[in-house]
C-alpha positions in Angstrom: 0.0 0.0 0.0 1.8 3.6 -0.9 1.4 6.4 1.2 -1.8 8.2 -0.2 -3.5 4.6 0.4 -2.0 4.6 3.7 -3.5 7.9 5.0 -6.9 7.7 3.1 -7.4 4.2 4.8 -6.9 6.4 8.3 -9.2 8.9 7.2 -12.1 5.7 6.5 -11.4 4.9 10.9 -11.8 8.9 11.6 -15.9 8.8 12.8 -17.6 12.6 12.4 -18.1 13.2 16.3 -22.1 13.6 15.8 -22.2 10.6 13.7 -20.5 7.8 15.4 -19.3 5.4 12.8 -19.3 7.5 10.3 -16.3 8.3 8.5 -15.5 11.8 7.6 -14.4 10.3 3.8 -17.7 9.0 4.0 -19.2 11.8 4.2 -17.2 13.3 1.9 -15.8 16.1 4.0 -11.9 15.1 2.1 -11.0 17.2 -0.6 -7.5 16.8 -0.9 -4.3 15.2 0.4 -0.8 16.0 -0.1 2.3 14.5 1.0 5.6 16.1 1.3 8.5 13.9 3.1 7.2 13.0 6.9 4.3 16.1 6.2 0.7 15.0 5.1 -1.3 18.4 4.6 -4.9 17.6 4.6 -7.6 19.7 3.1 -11.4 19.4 4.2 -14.8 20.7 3.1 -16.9 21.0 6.3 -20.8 19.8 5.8 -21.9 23.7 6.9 -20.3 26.5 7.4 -19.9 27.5 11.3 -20.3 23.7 12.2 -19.5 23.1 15.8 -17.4 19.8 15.2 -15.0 21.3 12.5 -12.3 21.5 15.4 -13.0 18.1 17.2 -12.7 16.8 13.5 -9.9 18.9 13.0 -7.7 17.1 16.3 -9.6 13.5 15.3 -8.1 13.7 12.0 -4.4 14.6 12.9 -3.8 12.6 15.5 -5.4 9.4 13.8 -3.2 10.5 10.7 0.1 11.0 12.8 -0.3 7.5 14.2 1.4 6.2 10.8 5.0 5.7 11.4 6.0 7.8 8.5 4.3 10.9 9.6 5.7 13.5 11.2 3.4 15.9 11.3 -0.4 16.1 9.9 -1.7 19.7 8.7 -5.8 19.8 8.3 -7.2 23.2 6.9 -11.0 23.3 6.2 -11.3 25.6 3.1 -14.6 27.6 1.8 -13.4 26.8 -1.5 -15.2 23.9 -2.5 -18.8 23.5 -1.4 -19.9 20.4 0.1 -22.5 18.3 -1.7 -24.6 15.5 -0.1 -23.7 13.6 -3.4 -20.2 13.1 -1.8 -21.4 10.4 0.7 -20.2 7.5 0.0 -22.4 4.5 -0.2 -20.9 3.4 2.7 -21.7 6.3 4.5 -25.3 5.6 3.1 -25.6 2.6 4.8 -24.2 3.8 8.0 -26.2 7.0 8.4 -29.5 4.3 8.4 -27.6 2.4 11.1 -27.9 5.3 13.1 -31.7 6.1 12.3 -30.6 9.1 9.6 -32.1 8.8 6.3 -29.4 9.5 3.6 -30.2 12.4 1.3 -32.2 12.1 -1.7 -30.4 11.0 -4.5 -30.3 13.4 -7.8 -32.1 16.1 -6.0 -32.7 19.4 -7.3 -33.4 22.6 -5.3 -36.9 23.2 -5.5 -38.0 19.8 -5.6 -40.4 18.1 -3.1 -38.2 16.5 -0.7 -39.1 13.0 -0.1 -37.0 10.4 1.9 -38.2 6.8 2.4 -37.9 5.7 6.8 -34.6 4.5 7.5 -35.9 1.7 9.8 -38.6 0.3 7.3 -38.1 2.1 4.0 -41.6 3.0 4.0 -41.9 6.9 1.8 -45.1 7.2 4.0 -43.7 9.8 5.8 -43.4 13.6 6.7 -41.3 16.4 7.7 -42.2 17.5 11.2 -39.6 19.9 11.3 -36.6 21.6 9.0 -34.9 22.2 11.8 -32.8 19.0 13.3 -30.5 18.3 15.8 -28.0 19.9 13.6 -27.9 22.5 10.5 -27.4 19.4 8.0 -30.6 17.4 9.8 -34.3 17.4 9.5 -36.6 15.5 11.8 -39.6 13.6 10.1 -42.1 10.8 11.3 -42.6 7.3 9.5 -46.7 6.8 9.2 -45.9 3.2 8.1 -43.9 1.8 11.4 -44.8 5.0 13.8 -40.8 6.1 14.0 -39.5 9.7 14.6 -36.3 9.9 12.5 -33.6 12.3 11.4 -33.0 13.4 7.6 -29.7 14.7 6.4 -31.2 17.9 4.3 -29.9 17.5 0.5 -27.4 20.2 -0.3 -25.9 19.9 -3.8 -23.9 22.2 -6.1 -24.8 25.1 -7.1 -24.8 25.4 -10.9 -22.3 27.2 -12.9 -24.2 29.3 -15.4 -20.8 30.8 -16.5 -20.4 28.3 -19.3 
C-alpha cells in the first residue's frame, strides 16, 4: 500500500463526532491530500459553514493521521473553496447513516423539488417532515406513518450550478 492509500485508509477509521461510525471520507468532507516527506497536509470541506465539530474533526483527524510511522506531522485546513455536496457520501456512508436512524439524502435532488425520503428503519416513503430544523444544520426531523418512528433526515445540499459556461 503507498502512502496516499496509507492515509486515506486512516481517514475511512476517523468517525464525524455527531455521527459515530461514520467516517469523515464517508461523508465526503476530504478534498485533498498532499504528502511532502514526513508532512501529510490535509484539506477538508466542512458539511456547513460554522459547524460546531470542524475543530473536534480537525484534532480527530491529525492525531489518527500522525499514528502512521512515517508521519511527522499532519496539517488539516477546512477551506470555503469547495462546497460540500450530499452527493459526496459514499455508499458506505449511506448505509451507515441508516444504522444510526438518519435517512441518507435524496439522490439526484434538485433545489426546489419536493423533498421526499423513504424511513430509515422500514423504507416506507409514507412519511413527513415534522420539522426543518434537526438536531443539527445538516438534519431534519420527520415521522414514519408506516412503522410509527420519529427519525432524522440529512437535508440535501448539492452544487450550485455554474451558469458561467
Amino acid at each position: 500500500m503507498n502512502k496516499h492509500d496509507e492515509v486515506y485508509a486512516v481517514l475511512k477509521t476517523v468517525d464525524d463526532p455527531e455521527l459515530p461510525s461514520v467516517s469523515v471520507y464517508d461523508l465526503g468532507m476530504v478534498h485533498d491530500v498532499v504528502l511532502n516527506e514526513q508532512e501529510v497536509n490535509i484539506k477538508m470541506v466542512p458539511t456547513f459553514a460554522g459547524c460546531p465539530a470542524l475543530e473536534f474533526i480537525e484534532i480527530k483527524v491529525k492525531k489518527a493521521v500522525e499514528e502512521l510511522s512515517w508521519v511527522g506531522s499532519c496539517h488539516v485546513q477546512f477551506t470555503m473553496e469547495h462546497q460540500w455536496s450530499t452527493d459526496a457520501i459514499t455508499n458506505k456512508g449511506k448505509i451507515e447513516l441508516k444504522k444510526h436512524g438518519i435517512a441518507p439524502p435524496p439522490e439526484n435532488y434538485h433545489p426546489g423539488d419536493k423533498w421526499m425520503v423513504n424511513c430509515p428503519y422500514c423504507n416506507s416513503d409514507y412519511t413527513s417532515m415534522e420539522n426543518v430544523f434537526g438536531p443539527t444544520a445538516c438534519r431534519s426531523i420527520l415521522y414514519c406513518s408506516a412503522c410509527k418512528n420519529p427519525f432524522e433526515a440529512m437535508k440535501p445540499v448539492v452544487q450550485p450550478l455554474n451558469l458561467n459556461h
